[in-house]
C-alpha positions as CSV (number, residue, x, y, z in Angstrom):
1,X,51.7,166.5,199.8
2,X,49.1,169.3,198.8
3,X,46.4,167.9,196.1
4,X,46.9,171.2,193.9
5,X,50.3,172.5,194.1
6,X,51.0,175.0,191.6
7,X,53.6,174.6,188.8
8,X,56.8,175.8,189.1
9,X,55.8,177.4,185.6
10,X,53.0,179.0,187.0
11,X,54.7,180.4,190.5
12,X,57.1,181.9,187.5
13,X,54.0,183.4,186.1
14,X,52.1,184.7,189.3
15,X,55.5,186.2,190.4
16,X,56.0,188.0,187.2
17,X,52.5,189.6,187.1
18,X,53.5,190.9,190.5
19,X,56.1,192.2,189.5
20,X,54.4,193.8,186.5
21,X,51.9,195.6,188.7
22,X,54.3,196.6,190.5
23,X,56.5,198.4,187.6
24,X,59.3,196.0,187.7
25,X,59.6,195.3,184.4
26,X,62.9,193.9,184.5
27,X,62.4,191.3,187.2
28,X,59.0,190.6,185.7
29,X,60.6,190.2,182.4
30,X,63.1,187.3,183.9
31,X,60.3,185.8,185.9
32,X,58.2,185.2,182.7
33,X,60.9,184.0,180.6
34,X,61.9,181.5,183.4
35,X,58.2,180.2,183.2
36,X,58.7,179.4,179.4
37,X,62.1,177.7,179.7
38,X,60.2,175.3,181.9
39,X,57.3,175.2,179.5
40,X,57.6,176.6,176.6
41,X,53.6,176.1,175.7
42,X,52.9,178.3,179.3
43,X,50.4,180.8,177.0
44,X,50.0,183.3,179.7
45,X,53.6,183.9,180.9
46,X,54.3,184.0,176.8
47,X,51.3,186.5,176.8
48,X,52.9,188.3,180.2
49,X,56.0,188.3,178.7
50,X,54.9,190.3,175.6
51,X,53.2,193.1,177.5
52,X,55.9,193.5,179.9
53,X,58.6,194.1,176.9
54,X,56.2,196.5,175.1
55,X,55.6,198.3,178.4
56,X,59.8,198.5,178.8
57,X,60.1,199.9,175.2
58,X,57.6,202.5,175.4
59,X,58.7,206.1,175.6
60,X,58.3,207.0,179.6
61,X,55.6,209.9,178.8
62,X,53.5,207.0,177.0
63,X,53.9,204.8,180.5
């Protein structure tokens, strides 16, 4: 077993800042939400998760 496996909250995370990047703000959304049901203290996915649902509700000619 690898010394420094990552947390299944933190593969949540990295998964949902990719999707972020990559303008899927839906699945990015989901992924940082399933982060914080698995720990709910997870700062940057709760961080994450606040820029990707300001990013979905701003007007597209803001985006």
């Amino acid at each position: 077993m690898p010394a420094a496996a990552p947390s299944a909250p933190a593969l949540h995370n990295n998964l949902g800042v990719a999707l972020l990047r990559s303008g899927d703000l839906d699945a990015a959304i989901h992924h940082f939400q399933l982060a914080l049901r698995l720990d709910p203290a997870h700062a940057d996915a709760r961080s994450n998760l606040a820029l990707a649902t300001a990013a979905k509700s701003r007007p597209p000619s803001a985006k």
